[in-house]
C-alpha positions in Angstrom: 0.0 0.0 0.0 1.2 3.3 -0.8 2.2 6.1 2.0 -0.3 8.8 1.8 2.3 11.3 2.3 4.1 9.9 -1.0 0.9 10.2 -3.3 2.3 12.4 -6.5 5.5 11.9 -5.4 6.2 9.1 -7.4 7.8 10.8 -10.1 10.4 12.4 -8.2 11.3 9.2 -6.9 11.6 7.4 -10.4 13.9 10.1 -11.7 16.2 9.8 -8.9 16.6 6.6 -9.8 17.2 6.6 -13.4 19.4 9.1 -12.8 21.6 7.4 -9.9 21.7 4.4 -12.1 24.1 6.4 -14.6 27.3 4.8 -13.9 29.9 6.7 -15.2 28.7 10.4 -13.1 26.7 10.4 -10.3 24.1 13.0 -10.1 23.8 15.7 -7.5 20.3 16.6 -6.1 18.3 19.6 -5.3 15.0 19.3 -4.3 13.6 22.5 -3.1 9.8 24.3 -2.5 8.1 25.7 0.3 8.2 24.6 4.1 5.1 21.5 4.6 5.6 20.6 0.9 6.1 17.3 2.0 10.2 17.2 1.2 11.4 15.5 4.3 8.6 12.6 4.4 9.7 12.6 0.6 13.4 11.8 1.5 12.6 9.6 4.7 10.4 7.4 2.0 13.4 6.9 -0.2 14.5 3.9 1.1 11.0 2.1 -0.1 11.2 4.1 -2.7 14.7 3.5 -4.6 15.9 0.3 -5.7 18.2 -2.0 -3.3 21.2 -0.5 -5.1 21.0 2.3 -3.1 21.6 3.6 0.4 19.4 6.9 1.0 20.9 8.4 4.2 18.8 11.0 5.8 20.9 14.0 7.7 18.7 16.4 9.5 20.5 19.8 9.6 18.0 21.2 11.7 19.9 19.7 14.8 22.1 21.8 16.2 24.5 19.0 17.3 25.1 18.3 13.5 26.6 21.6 12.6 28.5 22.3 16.2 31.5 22.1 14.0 33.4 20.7 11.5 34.1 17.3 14.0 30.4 17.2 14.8 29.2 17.4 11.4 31.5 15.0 9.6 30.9 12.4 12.6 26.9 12.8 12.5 27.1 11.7 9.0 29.4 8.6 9.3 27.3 7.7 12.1 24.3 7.8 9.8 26.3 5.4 7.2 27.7 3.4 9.3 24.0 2.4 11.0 22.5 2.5 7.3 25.1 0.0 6.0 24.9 -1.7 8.9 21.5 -2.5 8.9 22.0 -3.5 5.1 24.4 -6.4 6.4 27.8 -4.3 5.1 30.6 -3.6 7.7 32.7 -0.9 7.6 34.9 0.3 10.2 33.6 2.9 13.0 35.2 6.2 12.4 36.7 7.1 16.2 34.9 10.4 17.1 37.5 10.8 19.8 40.2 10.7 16.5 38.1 13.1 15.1 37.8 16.0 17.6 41.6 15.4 18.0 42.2 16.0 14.2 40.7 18.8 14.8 43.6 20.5 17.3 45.7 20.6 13.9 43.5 21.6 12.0 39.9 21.4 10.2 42.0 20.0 6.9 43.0 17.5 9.0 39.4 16.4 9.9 38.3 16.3 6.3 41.5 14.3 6.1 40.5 11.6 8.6 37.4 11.5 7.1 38.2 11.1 3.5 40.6 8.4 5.0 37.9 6.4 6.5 35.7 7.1 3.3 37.7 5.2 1.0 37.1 2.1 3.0 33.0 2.9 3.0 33.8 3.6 -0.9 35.5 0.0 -1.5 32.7 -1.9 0.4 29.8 -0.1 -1.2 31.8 -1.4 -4.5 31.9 -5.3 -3.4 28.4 -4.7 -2.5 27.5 -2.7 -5.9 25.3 0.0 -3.8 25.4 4.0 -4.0 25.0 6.0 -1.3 22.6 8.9 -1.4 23.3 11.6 1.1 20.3 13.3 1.7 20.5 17.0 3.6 17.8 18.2 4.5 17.1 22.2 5.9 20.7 22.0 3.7 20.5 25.7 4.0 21.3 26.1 7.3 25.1 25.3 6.1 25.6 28.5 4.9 24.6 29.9 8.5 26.6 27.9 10.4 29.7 30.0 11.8 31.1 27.1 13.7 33.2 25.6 10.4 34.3 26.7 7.8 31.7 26.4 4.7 34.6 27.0 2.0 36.0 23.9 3.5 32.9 21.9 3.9 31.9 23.2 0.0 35.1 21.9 -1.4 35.0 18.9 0.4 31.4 17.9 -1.1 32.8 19.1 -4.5 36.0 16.5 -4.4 33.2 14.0 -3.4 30.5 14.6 -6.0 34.0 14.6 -8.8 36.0 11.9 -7.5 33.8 9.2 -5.8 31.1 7.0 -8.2 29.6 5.1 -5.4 28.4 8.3 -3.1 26.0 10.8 -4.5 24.3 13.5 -2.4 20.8 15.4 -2.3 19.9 18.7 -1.1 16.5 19.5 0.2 15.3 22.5 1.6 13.6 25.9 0.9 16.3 28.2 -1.8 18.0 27.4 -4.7 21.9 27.0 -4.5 21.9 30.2 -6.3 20.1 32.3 -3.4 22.9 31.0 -0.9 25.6 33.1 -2.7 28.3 32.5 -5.2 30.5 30.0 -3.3 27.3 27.3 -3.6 27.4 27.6 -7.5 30.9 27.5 -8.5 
C-alpha cells in the first residue's frame, strides 16, 4: 500500500533513480519548495522508494549537534552510514569520534583528512556490494549559516566527493536554490 504522504510523489522518486543508475557520473540533487511541501517525508520514504542499489541516508541539519563544527558534522554523517550500511548487512569500520575531535587541534584540513581516509574504505565496500550511497540533507541551507566551520572547506570537500567518488552521490533538500545562498554554492 502506498504512504499517503508519497501520493504524487512518485515521479520524483523514479527520476532519482534513473538518474543514480548512470554509472559513469553520479548525479547531484536539489530538491527545493516551500516549508510543509512534503520534502522530508519525501526523502525519509526513499528507502521504499529506490531500488536496493541504493543507500538513502537522511541528515537532518535542523539539529544543532550536526553543525557544532566541523568534527560534529563529519561524525553525524558517518554515524548515519555506518547504522545505514549496517543494517544492510555491510561492515565498515567505525570512524573514532575521539580521533576526530583530536584532528581537529591541527586543523579542520586534517578532519576532512580523517574523514576522507575512512571514506575510501566505505567507498571500497559499497563497490563489493555494488550499492550508491545517497546523502540526503535536509534544511541543507542552514550550512551557509553555520559560523562554527568553515563552509569554504565543507563546500570543497562535497565538490571532491561529487568529482571523485562513483559510489556516493548527495541530495539537497530545503527551501532556496543554491543560487540564493551566494556564489560560493554555485561555482
Amino acid at each position: 500500500s502506498q504512504n499517503s504522504l508519497c501520493v504524487g510523489r512518485d515521479d520524483i522518486a523514479r527520476y532519482l533513480d534513473e538518474s543514480l543508475k548512470e554509472v559513469k557520473h553520479r548525479s547531484t540533487f536539489l530538491l527545493y519548495g516551500e516549508r510543509r511541501m512534503g520534502k522530508t517525508s519525501l526523502l525519509l520514504q526513499l528507502t521504499n522508494s529506490l531500488g536496493s542499489s541504493y543507500l538513502p541516508i537522511f541528515y537532518d541539519l535542523q539539529s544543532r549537534r550536526m553543525t557544532s563544527g566541523a568534527d560534529a558534522f563529519l561524525y553525524g554523517l558517518a554515524e548515519n552510514i555506518q547504522d545505514e550500511m549496517s543494517l544492510r548487512g555491510i561492515k565498515v569500520r567505525n570512524l573514532n569520534s575521539a580521533s576526530l575531535k583530536d584532528s581537529l587541534l591541527i586543523n579542520e584540513n586534517a578532519a576532512y583528512d580523517l574523514f576522507n581516509r575512512w571514506f575510501d574504505g566505505v567507498e571500497k565496500e559499497l563497490e563489493k556490494a555494488e550499492r550508491t550511497i545517497l546523502i540526503c540533507f535536509d534544511e541543507y541551507e542552514i550550512l551557509a549559516e553555520v559560523g562554527s566551520f568553515s563552509i569554504n572547506l565543507l563546500l570543497d570537500w562535497l565538490r571532491s566527493t561529487i568529482q571523485n567518488r562513483s559510489h556516493i552521490a548527495f541530495l539537497f533538500c530545503g527551501v532556496r536554490t543554491f543560487d540564493e545562498l551566494g556564489i560560493e554554492w554555485v561555482n
